[in-house]
N, CA, C and O atoms as a MOPAC input file, in Angstrom:
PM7 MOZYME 1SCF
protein

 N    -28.11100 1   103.75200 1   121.75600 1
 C    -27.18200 1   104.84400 1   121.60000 1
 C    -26.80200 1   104.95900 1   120.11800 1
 O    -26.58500 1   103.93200 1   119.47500 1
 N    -26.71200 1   106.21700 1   119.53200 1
 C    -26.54900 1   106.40200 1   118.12300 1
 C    -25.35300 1   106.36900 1   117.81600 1
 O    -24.52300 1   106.75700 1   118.63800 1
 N    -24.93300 1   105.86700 1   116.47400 1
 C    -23.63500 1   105.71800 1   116.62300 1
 C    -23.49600 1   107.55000 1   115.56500 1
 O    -24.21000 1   108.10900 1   114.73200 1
 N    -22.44800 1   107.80900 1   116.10900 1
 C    -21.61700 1   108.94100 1   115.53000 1
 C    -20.42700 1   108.60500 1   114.58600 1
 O    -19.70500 1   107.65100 1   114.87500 1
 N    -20.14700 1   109.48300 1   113.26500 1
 C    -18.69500 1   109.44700 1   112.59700 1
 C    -18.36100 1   110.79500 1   112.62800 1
 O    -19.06700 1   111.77300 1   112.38000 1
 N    -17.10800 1   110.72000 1   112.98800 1
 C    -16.47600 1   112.14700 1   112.25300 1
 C    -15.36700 1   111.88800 1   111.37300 1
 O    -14.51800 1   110.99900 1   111.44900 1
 N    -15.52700 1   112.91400 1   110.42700 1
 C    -14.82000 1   112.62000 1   109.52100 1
 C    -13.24700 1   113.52400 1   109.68600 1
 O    -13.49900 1   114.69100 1   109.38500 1
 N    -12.45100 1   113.44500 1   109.88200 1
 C    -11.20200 1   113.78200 1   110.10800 1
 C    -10.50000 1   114.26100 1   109.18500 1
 O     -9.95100 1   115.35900 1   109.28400 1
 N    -10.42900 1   113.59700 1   108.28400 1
 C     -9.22600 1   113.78800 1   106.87600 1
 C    -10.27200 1   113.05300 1   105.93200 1
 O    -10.91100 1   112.02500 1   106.16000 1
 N    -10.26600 1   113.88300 1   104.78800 1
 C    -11.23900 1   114.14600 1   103.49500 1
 C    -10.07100 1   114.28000 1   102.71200 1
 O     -9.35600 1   115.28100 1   102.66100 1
 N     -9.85300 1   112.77400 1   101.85300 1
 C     -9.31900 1   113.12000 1   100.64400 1
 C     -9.78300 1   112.89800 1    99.22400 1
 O     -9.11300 1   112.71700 1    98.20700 1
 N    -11.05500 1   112.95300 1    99.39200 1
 C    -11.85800 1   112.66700 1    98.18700 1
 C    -11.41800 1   113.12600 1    96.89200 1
 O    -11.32900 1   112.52000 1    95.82400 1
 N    -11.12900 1   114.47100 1    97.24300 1
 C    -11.07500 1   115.32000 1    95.98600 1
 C     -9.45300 1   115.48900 1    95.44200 1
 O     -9.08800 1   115.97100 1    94.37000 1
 N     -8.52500 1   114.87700 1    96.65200 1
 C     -7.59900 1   114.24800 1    96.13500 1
 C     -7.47200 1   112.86700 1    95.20400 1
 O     -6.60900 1   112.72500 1    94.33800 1
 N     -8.39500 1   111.96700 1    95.51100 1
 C     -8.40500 1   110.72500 1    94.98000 1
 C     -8.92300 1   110.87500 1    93.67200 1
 O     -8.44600 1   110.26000 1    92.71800 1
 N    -10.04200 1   111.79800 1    93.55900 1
 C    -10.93800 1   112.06000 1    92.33800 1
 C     -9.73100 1   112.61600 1    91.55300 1
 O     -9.26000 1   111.84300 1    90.71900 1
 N     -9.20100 1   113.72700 1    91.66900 1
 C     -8.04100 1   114.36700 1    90.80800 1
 C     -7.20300 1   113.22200 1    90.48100 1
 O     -6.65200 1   113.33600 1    89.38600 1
 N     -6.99600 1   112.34400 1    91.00500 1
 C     -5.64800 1   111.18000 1    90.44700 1
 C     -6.17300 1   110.38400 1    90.02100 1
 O     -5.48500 1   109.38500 1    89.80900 1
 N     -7.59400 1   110.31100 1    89.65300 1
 C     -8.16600 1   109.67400 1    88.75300 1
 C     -8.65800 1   110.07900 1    87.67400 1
 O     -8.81100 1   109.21600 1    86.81000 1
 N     -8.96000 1   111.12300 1    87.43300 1
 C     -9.48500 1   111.77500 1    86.04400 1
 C     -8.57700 1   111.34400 1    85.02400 1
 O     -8.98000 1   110.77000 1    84.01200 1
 N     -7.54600 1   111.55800 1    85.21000 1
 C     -6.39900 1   111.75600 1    84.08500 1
 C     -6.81600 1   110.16700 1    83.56300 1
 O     -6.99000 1   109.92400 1    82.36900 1
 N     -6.94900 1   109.13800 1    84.62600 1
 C     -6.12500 1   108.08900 1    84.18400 1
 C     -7.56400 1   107.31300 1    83.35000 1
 O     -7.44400 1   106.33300 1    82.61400 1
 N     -8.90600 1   108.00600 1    83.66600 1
 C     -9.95900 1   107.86000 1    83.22000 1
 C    -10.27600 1   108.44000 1    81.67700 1
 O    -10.91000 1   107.84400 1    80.80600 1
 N     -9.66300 1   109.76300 1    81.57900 1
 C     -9.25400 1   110.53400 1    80.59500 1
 C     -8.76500 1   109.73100 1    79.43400 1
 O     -9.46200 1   109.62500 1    78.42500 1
 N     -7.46800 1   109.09800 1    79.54800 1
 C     -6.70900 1   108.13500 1    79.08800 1
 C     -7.41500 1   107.14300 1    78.13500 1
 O     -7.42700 1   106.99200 1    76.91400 1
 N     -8.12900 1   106.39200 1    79.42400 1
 C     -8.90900 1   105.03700 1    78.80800 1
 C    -10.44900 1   105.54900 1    77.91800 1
 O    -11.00900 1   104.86700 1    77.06000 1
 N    -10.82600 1   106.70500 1    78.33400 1
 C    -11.84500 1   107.42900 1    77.02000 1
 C    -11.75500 1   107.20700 1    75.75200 1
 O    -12.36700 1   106.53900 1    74.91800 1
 N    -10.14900 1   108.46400 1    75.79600 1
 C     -9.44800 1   108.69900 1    74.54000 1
 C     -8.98300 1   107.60800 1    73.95500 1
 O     -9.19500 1   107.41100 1    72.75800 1
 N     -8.21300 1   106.65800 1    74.79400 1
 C     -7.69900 1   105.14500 1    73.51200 1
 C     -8.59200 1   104.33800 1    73.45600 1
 O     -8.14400 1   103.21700 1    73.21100 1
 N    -10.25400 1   104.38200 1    73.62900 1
 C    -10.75300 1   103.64500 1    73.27900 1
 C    -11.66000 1   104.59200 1    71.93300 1
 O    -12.20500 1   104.11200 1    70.93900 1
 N    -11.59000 1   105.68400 1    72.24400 1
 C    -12.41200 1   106.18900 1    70.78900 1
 C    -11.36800 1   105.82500 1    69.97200 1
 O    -11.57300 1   105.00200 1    69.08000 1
 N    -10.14700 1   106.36700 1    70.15800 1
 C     -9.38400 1   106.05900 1    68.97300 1
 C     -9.40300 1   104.68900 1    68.26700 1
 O     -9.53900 1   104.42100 1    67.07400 1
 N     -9.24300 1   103.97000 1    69.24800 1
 C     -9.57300 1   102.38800 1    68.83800 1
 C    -11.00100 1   102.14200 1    67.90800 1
 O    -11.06600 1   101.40700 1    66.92200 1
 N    -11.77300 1   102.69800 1    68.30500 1
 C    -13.21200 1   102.63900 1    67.75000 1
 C    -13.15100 1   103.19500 1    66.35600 1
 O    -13.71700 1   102.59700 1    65.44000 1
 N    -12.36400 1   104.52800 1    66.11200 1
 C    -11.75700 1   105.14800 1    64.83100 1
 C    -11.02700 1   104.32300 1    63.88300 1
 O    -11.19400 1   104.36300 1    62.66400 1
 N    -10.19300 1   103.55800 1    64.51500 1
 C     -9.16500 1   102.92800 1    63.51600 1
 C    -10.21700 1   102.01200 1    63.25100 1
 O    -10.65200 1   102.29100 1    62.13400 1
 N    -10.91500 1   100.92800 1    63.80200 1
 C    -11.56100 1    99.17800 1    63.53700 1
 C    -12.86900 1    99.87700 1    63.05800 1
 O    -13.73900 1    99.05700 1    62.76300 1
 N    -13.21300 1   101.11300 1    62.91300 1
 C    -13.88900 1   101.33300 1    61.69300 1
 C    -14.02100 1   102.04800 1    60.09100 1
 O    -14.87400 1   102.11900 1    59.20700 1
 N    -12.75100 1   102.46900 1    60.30500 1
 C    -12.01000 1   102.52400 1    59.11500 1
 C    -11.84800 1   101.26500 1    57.86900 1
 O    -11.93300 1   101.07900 1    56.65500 1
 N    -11.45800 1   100.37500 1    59.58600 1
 C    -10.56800 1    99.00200 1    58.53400 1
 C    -11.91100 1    98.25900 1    58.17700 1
 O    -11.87900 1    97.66000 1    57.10200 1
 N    -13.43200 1    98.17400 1    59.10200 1
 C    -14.34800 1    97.44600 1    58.56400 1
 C    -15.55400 1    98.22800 1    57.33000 1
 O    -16.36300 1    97.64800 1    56.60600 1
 N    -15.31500 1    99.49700 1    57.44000 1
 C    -16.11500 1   100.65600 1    56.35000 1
 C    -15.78900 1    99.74200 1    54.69800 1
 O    -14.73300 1    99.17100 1    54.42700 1
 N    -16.60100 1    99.80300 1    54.09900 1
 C    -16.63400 1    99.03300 1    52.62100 1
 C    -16.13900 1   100.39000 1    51.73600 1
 O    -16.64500 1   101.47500 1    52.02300 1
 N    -15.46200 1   100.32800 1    51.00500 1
 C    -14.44300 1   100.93400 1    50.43900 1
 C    -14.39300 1   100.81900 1    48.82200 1
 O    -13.74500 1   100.05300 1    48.10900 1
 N    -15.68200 1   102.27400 1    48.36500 1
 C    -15.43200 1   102.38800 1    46.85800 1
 C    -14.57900 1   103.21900 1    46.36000 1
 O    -13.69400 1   102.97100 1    45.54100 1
 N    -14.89600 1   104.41600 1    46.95200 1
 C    -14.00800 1   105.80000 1    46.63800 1
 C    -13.02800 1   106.10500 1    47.87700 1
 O    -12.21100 1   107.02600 1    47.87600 1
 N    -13.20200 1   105.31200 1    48.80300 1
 C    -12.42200 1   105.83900 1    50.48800 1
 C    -12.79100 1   106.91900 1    50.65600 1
 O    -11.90500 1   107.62400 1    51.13900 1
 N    -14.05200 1   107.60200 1    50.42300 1
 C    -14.88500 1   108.89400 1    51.28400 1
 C    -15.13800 1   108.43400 1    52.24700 1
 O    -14.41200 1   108.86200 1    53.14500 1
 N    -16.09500 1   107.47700 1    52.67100 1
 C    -16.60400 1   107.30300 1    53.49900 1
 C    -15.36000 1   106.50800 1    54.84500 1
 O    -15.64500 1   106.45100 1    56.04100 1
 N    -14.02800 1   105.98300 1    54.24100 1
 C    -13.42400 1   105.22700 1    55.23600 1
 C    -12.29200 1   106.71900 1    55.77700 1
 O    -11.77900 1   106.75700 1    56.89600 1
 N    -12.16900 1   107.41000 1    55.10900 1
 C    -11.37100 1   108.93000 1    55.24000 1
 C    -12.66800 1   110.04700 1    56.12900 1
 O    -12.37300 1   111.09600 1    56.70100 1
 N    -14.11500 1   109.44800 1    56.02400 1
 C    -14.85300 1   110.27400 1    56.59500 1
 C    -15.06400 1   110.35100 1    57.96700 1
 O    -15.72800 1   111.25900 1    58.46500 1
 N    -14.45000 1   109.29800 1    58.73000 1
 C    -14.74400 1   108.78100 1    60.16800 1
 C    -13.40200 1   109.56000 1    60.76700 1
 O    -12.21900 1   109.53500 1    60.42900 1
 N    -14.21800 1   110.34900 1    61.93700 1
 C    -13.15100 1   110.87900 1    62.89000 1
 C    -13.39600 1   110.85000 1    64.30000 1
 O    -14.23800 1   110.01500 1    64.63100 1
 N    -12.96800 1   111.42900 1    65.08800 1
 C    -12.63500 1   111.10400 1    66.04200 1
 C    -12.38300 1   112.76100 1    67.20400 1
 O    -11.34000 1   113.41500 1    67.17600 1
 N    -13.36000 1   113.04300 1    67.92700 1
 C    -13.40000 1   114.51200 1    68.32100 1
 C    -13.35400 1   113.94200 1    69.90600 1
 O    -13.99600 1   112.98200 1    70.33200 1
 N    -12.40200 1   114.81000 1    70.68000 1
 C    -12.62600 1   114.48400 1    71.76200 1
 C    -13.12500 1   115.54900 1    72.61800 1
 O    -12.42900 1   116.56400 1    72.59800 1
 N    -14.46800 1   115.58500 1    73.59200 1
 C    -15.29400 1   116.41300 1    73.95300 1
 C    -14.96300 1   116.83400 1    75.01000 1
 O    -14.87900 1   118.04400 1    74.79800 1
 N    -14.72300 1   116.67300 1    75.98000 1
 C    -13.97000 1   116.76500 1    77.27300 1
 C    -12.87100 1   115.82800 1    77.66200 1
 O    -12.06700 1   115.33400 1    76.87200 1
 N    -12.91500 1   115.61100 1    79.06600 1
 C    -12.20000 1   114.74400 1    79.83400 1
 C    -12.64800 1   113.35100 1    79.68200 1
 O    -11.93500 1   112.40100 1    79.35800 1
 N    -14.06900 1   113.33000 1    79.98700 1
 C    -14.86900 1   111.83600 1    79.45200 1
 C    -15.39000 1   111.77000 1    78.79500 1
 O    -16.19300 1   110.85600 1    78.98700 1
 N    -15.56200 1   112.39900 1    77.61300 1
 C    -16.14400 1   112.29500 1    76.73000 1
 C    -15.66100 1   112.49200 1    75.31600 1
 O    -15.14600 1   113.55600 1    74.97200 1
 N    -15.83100 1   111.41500 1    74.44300 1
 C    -15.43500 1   111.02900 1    72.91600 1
 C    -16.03100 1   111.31300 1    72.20100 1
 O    -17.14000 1   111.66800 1    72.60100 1
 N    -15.86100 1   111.36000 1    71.11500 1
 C    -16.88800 1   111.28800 1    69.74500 1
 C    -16.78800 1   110.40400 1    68.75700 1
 O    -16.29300 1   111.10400 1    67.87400 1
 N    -16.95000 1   109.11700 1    68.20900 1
 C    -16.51000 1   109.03100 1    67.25200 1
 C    -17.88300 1   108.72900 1    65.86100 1
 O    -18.84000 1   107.96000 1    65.77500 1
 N    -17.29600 1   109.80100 1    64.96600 1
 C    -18.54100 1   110.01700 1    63.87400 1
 C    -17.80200 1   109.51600 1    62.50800 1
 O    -16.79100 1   108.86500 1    62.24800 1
 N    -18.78500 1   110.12900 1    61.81200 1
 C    -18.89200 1   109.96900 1    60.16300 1
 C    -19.26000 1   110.62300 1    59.40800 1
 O    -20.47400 1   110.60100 1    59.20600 1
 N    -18.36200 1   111.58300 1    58.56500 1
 C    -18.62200 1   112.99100 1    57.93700 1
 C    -19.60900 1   112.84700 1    56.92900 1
 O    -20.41300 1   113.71700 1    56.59200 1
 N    -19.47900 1   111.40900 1    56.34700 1
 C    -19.57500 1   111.15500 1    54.62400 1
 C    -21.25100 1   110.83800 1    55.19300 1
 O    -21.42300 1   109.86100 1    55.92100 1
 N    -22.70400 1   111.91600 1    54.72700 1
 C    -23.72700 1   111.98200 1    54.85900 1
 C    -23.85800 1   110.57000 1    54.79100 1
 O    -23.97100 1   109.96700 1    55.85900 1
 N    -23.86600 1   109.79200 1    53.48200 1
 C    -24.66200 1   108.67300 1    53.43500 1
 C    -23.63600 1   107.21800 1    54.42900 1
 O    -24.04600 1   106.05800 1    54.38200 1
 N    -22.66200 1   107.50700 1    55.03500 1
 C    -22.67700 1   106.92500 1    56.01700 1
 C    -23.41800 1   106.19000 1    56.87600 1
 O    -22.96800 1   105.10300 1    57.23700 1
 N    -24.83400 1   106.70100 1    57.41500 1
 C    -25.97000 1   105.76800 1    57.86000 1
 C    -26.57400 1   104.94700 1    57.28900 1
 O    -27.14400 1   104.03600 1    57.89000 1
 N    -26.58900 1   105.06900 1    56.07200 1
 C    -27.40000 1   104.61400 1    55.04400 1
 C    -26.16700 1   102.93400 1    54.89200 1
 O    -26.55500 1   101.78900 1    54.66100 1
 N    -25.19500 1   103.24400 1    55.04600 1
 C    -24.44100 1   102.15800 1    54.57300 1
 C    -24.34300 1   101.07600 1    55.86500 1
 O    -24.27900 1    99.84800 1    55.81700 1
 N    -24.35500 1   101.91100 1    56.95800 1
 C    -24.73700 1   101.29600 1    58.49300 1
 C    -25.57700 1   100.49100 1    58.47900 1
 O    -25.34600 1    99.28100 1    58.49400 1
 N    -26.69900 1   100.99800 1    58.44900 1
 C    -28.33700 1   100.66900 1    58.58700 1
 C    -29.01100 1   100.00800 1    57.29900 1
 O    -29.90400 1    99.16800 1    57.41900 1
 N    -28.57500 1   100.39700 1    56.17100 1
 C    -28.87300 1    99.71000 1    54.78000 1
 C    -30.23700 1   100.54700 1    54.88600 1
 O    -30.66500 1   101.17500 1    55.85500 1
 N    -30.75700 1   100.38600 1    53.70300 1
 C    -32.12700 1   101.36900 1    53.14600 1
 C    -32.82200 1   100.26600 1    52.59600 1
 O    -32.34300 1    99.13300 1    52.63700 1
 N    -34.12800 1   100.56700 1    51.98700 1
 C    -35.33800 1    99.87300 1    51.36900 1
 C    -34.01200 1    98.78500 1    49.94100 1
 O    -33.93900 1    97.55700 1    49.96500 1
 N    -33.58800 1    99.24700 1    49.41400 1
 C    -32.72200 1    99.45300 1    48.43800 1
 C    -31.12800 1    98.40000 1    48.68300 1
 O    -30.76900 1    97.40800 1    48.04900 1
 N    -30.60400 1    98.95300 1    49.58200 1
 C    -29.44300 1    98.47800 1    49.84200 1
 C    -29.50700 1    97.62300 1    51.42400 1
 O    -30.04100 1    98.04400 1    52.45000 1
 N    -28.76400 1    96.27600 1    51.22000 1
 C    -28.83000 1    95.83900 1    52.84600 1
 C    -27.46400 1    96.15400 1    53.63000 1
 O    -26.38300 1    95.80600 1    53.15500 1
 N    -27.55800 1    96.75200 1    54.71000 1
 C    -26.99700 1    97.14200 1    56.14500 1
 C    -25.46100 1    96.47000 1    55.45500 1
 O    -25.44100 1    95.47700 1    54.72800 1
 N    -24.13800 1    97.32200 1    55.90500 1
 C    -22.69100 1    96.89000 1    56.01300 1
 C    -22.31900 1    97.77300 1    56.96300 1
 O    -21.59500 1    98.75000 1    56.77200 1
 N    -23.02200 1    97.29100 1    58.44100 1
 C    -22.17000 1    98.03700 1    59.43200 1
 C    -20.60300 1    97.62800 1    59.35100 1
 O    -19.90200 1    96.66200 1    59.04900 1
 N    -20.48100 1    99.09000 1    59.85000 1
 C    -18.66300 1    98.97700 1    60.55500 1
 C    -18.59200 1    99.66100 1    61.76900 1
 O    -17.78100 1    99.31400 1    62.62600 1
 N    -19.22600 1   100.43700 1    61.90300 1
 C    -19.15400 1   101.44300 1    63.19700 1
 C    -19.33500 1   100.94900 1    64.40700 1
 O    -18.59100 1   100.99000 1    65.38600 1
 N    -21.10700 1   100.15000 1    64.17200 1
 C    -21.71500 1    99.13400 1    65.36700 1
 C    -20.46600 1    98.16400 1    65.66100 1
 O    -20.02500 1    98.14900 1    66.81000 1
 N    -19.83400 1    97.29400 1    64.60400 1
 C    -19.02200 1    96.01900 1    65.09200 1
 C    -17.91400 1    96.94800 1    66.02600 1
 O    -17.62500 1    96.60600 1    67.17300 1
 N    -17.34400 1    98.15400 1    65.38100 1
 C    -16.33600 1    98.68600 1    66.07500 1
 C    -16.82900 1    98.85000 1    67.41800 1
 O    -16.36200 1    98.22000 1    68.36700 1
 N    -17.59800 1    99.53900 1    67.49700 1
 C    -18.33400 1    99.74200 1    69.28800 1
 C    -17.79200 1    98.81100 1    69.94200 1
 O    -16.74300 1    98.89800 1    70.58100 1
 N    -18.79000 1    97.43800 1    69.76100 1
 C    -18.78800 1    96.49100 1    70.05100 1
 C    -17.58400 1    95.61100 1    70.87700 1
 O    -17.56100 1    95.22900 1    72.04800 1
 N    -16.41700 1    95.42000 1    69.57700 1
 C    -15.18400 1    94.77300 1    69.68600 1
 C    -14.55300 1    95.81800 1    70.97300 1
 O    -13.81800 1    95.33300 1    71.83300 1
 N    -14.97800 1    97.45500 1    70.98700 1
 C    -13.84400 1    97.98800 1    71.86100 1
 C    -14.69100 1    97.97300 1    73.58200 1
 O    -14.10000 1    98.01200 1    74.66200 1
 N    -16.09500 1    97.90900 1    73.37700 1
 C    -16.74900 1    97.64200 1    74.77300 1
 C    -15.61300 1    96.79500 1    75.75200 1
 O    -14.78700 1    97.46500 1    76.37200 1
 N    -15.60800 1    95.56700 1    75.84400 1
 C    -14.84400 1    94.74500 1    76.74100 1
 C    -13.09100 1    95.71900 1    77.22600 1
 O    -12.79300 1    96.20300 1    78.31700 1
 N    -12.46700 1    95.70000 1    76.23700 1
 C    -11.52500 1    96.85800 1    76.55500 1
 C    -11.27900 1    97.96200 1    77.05400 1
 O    -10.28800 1    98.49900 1    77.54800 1
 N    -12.85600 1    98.37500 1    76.76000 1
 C    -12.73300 1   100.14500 1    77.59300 1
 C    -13.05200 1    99.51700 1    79.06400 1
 O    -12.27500 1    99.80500 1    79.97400 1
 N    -13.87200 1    98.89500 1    79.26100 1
 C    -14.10900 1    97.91400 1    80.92900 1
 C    -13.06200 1    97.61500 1    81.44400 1
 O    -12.73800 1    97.89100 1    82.59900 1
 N    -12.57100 1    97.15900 1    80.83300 1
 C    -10.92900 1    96.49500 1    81.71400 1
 C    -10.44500 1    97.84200 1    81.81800 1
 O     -9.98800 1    98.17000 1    82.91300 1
 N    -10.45800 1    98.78100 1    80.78400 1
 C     -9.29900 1    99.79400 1    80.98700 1
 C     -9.67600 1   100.62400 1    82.62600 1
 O     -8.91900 1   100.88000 1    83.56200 1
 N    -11.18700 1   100.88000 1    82.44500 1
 C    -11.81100 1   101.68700 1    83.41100 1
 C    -11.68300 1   100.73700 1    85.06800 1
 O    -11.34700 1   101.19700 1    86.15900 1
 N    -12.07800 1    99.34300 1    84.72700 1
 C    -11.58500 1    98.97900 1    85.79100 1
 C    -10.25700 1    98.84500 1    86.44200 1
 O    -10.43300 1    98.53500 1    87.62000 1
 N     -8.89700 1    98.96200 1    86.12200 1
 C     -7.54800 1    99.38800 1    86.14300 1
 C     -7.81800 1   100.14200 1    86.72900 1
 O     -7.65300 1   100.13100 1    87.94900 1
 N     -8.28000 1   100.98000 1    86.15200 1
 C     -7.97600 1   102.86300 1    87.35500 1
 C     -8.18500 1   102.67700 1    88.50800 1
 O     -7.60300 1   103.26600 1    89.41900 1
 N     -9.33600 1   101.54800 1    88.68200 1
 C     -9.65600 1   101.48900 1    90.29300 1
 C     -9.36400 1   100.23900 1    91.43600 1
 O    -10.00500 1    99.76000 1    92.37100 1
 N     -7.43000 1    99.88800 1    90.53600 1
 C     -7.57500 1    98.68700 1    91.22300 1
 C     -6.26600 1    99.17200 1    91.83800 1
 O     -5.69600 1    98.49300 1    92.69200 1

């Protein structure tokens, strides 16, 4: 005999709505976080490049965080010429574990 469900009360799209926001939240303070700890690790001749890093937020889940000052990659990645002084990568990095906890919160 097959088993049957019916579904009665559907509050999915209630649960989903009381979660966006709080998902929203932990996006946004972790780009920001990612903004500031690469500011403070950016190597600093003229402060173009540590004034060049911002922070755009794209939607609900979605962040941005960039680097206006062109040769920015170049200082990332280092060239034939110059060797690598990431700041951006370590920033990622350090805020990974944090945005996890944050995201896992929402669903506890």
């Amino acid at each position: 005999m097959p088993i049957q469900v019916r579904v009665v009360r559907n509050d999915f799209a209630k649960i989903a709505g009381e979660l966006r926001p709080k998902v929203t939240k932990a996006v946004r303070a972790t780009a920001l976080e990612i903004s500031a700890e690469a500011k403070q690790r950016a190597p600093v001749l003229t402060g173009n490049l540590r004034r060049s890093i911002y922070t755009r937020h794209r939607s609900e889940t979605a962040s941005r965080v960039g680097v206006g000052a062109e040769y920015g990659p170049h200082v990332e990645y280092g060239t034939t010429r110059m060797a690598p002084r990431p700041y951006l990568t370590p920033a990622v990095e350090a805020a990974r574990h944090r945005f996890a906890q944050r995201v896992a919160k929402v669903f506890e």
